[in-house]
C-alpha positions as CSV (number, residue, x, y, z in Angstrom):
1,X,116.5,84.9,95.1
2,X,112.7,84.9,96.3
3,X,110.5,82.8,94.4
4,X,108.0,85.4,91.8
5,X,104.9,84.8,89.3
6,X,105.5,85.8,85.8
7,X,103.2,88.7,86.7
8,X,104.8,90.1,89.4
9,X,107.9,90.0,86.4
10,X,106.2,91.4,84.2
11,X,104.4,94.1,86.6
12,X,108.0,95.0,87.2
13,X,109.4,95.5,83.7
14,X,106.9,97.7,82.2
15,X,107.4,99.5,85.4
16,X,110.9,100.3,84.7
17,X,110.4,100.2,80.9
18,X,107.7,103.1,81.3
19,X,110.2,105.4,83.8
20,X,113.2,104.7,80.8
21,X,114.1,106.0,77.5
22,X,112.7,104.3,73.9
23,X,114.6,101.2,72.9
24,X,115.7,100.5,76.5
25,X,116.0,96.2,77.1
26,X,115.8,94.4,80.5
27,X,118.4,92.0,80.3
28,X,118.3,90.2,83.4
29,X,115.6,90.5,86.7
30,X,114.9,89.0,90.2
31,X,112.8,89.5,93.1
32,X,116.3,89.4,96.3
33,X,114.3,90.7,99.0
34,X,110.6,91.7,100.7
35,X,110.0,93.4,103.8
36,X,106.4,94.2,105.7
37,X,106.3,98.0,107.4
38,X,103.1,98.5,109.6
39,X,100.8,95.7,107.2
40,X,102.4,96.8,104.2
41,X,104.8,94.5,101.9
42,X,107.5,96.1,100.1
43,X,109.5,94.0,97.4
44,X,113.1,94.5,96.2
45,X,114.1,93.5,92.6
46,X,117.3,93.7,91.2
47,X,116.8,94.7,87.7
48,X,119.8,95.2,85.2
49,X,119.3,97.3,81.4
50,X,122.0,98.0,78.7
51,X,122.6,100.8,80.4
52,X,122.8,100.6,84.5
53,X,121.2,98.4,87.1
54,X,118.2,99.4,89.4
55,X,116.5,98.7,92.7
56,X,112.7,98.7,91.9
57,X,110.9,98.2,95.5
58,X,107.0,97.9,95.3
59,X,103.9,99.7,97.5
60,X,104.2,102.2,96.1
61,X,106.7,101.2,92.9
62,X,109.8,103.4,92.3
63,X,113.4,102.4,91.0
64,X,116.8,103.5,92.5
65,X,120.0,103.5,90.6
66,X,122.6,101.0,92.0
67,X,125.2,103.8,91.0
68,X,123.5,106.0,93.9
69,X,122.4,103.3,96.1
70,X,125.2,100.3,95.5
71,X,123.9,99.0,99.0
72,X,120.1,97.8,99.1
73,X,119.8,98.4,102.5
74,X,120.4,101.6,101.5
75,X,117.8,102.0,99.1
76,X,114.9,99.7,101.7
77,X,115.4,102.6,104.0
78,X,115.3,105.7,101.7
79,X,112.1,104.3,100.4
80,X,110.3,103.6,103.6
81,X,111.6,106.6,104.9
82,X,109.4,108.1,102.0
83,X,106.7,105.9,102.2
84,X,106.4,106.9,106.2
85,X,106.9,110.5,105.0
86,X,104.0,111.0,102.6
87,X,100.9,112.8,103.8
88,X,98.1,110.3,104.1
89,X,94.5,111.4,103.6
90,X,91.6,112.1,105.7
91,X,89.8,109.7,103.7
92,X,92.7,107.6,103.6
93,X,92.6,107.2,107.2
94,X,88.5,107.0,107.1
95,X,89.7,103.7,104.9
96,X,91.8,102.6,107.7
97,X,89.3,102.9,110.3
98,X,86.7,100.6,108.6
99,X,89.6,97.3,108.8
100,X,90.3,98.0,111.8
101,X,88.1,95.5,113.0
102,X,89.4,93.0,111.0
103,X,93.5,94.0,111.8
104,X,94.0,90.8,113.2
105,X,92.6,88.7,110.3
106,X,94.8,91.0,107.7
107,X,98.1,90.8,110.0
108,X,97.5,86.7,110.0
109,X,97.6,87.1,105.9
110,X,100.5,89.7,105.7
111,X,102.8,87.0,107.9
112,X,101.7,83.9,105.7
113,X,102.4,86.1,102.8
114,X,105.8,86.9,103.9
115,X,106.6,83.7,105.0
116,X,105.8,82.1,101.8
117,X,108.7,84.9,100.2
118,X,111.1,82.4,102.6
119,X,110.0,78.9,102.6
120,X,111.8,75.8,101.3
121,X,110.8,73.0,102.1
122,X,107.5,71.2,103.7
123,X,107.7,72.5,106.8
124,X,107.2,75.4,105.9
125,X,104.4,75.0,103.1
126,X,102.7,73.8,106.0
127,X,103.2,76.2,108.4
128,X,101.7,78.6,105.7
129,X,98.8,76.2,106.3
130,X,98.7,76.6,109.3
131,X,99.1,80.5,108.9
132,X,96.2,79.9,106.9
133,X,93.9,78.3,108.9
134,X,94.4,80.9,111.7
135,X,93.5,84.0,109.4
136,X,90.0,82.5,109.0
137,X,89.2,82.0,112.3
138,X,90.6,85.6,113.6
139,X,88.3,86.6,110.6
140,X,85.4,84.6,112.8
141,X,86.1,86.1,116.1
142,X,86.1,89.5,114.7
143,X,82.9,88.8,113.1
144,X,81.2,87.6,116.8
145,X,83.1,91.1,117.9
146,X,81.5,93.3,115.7
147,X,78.0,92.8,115.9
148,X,75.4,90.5,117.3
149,X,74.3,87.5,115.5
150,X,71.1,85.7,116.5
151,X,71.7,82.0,116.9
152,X,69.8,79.7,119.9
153,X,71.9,78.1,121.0
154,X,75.0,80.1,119.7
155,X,77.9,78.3,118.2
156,X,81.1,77.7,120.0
157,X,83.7,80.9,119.0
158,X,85.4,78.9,117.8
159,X,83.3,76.6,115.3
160,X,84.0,78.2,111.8
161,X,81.5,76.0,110.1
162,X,79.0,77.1,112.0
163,X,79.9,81.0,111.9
164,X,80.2,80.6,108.4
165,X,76.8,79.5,107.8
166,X,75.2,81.9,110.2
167,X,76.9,85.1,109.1
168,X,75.9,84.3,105.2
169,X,72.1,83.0,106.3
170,X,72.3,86.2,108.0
171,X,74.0,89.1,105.7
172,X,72.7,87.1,102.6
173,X,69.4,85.8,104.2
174,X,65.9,85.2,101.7
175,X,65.2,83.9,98.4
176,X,66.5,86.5,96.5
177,X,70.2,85.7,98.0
178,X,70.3,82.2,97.2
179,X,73.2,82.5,95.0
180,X,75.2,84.8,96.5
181,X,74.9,83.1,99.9
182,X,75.8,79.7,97.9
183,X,78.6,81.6,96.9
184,X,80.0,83.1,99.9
185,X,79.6,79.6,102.0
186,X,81.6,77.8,99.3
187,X,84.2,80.4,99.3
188,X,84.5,80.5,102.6
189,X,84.3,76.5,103.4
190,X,87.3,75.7,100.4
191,X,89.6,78.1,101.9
192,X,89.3,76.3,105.1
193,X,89.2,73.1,103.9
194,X,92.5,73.3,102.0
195,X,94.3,75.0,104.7
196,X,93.4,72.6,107.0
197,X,94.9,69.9,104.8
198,X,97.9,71.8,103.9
199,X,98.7,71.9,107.7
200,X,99.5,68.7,107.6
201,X,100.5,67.7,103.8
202,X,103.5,66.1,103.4
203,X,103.2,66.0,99.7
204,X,102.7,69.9,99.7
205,X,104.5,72.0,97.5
206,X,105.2,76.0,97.0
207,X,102.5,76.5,94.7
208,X,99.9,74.9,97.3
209,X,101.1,77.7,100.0
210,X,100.9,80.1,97.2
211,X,96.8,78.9,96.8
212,X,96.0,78.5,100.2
213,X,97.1,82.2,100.8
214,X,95.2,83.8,97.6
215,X,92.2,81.8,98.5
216,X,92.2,82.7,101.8
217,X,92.5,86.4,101.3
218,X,89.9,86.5,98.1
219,X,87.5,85.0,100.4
220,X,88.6,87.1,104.0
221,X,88.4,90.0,101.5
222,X,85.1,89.9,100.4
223,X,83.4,88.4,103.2
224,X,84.9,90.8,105.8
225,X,83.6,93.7,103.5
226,X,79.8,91.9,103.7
227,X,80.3,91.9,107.6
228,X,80.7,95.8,107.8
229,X,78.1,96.4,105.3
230,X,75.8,94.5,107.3
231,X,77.0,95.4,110.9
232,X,76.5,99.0,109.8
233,X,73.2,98.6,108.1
234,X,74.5,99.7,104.4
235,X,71.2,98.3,101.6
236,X,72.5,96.8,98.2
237,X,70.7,99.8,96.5
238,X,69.2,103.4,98.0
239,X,65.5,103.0,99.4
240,X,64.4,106.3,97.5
241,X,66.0,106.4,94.3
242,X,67.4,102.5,93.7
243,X,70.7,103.8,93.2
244,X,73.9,102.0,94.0
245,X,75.8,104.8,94.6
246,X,76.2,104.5,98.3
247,X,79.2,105.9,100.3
248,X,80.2,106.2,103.8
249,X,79.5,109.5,105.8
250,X,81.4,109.6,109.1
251,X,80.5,112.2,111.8
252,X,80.0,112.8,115.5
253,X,76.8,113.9,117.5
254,X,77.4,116.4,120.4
255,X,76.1,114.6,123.3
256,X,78.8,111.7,122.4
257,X,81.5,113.9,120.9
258,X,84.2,111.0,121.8
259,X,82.4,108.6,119.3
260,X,82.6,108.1,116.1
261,X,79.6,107.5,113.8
262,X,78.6,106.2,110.2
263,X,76.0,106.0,107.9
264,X,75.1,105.5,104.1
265,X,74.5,108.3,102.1
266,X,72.9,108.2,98.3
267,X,75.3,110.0,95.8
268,X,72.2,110.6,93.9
269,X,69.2,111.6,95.8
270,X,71.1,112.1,98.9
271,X,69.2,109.9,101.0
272,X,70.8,109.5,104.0
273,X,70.9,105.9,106.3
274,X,71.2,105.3,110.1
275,X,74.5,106.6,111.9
276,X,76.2,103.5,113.9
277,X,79.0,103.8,116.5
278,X,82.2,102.8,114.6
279,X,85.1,103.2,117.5
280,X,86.7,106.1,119.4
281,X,87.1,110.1,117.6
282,X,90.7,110.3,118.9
283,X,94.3,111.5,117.3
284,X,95.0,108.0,117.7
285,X,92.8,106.6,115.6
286,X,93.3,108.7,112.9
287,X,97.0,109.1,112.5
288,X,99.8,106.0,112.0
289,X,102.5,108.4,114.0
290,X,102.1,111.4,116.5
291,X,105.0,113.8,116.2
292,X,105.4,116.8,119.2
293,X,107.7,119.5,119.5
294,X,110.6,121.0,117.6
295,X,113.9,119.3,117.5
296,X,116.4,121.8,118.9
297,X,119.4,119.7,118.2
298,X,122.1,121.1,115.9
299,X,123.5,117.8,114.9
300,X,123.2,116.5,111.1
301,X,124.3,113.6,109.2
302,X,125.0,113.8,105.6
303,X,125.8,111.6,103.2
304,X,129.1,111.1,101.8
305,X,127.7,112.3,98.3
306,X,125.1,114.4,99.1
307,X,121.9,113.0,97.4
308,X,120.4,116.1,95.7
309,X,118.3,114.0,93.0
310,X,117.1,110.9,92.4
311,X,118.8,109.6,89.0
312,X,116.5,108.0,86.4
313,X,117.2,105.9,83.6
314,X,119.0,107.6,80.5
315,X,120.4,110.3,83.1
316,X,123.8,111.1,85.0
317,X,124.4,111.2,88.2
318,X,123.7,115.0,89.2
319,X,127.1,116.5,90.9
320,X,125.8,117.8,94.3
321,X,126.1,122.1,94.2
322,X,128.2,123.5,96.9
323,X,126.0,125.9,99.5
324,X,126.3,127.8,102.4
325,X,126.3,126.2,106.0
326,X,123.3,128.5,107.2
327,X,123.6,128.8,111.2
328,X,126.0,126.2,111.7
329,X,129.4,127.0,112.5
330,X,133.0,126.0,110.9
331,X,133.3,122.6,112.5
332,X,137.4,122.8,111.9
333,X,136.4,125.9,113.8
């Protein structure tokens, strides 16, 4: 059993309590397992009703009935296998693009987050520390990487306190950013102040890990998203109109056809901002997996009990229909 918030309990049940039939009760739940695919977390609960128990597994949520899936291995791969499968965006993969920057910071937070579903014991509090502490300053380096910040003499890469001041005097800079700058700096500086000291608490507990890794990644969030903004030149509000309805643009231009490029455009007046070089116009960067060719095999695998629908609460199991082997021959021959 893997340790869960009352939220993520109650995220679950009215989860399953929505995909079920009136009057249905969960009688018994508990998060047994969590596995990261390509960044992404994916819980397991074990959830038992009146009437049948379930695998619910996260990102994105679906249930699986332990009467079709009695091993949760099982069930784990079915659902990556249709997380993997599901057509992603263009502007899904325009999302993507934008972190990639920042992979290395959000990799850092996806291991401390799945090592905090395991730990027991001190040690490994503080290695979530530790975990922690590294996030932030990947989240540093990638800043330096990104763009250049004017500083004589510049601070050592590896001086966080220092980056931290000069990126927020810098993305937040003037009068009229005084608070928000305040705010930034303070986020920024706590998160690594109490990672720091979780490394090396011996009094630290789960629910310190558990801080140190949500105010870590409130802070990496919001401050890597200020980075972009400023790196590419994107204003709080449109020059022309004062709108803030501002959204990314990506294109190429023809004597650079290989790059990349993207600026702010005004939803409302369509003023349009400078075009910056954001990486390489490649398959690569735009899809998670390349697939070539046909496969020309004529070997299958199926399933004991061929798995023709997915069962949902207040249903039967389906009995599979018997079809016709279509260009395959008698294998008893």
């Amino acid at each position: 059993m893997l340790p869960a918030t009352e939220e993520e309990k109650a995220d679950v049940v009215r989860y399953l309590l929505s995909q079920s039939p009136a009057r249905t009760k969960v009688t018994f739940l508990q998060k047994v397992y969590s596995e990261a695919l390509i960044g992404h977390r994916h819980d397991v609960w074990d959830v038992h009703t009146g009437k049948g128990r379930w695998w619910v597994i996260t990102n994105p949520t679906n249930l699986y009935s332990q009467e079709q899936f009695p091993n949760m291995d099982l069930a784990v791969t079915f659902h990556m296998g249709l997380c993997l499968r599901i057509p992603r965006t263009q502007q899904q993969r325009k999302s993507d693009r934008r972190i990639i920057p920042f992979g290395s910071v959000f990799t850092h937070l996806v291991e401390a987050t799945d090592a905090l579903g395991q730990a027991q014991n001190v040690p490994d509090y503080q290695a979530i520390g530790m975990r922690a502490r590294e996030a932030l300053l990947a989240f540093i380096r990638a800043a330096q990487d990104i763009t250049e910040w004017t500083m004589e003499p510049a601070p050592k890469r590896a001086d966080f306190r220092a980056w931290t001041d000069l990126i927020c005097n810098t993305a937040l800079g003037g009068s009229a950013q005084q608070e928000r700058r305040h705010l930034f700096k303070a986020m920024l500086t706590e998160a690594w102040v109490f990672s720091n000291w979780l490394t090396h608490a011996h009094s630290a507990t789960w629910h310190d890990a558990e801080a140190a890794i949500a105010a870590v990644e409130h802070a990496l969030g919001l401050a890597s998203s200020l980075v972009l903004r400023h790196a590419r030149e994107v204003p709080e509000q449109c020059p022309e109109c004062g709108s803030p309805h501002l959204s990314p643009q990506e294109g190429w231009r023809e004597d650079l056809p290989e790059i990349a490029w993207e600026r702010p455009v005004c939803g409302d007046c369509g003023w349009m901002g400078k075009g910056v070089p954001i990486g390489p116009r490649d398959g690569e960067t735009d899809e998670l997996f390349i697939r070539e060719g046909a496969d020309e095999g004529d070997d299958c695998v199926i399933m004991t009990v061929p798995l023709v629908a997915l069962k949902k609460p207040g249903e039967g199991v389906k009995p599979a229909r018997r079809g016709r082997n279509v260009g395959r021959k008698n294998p008893r021959g």
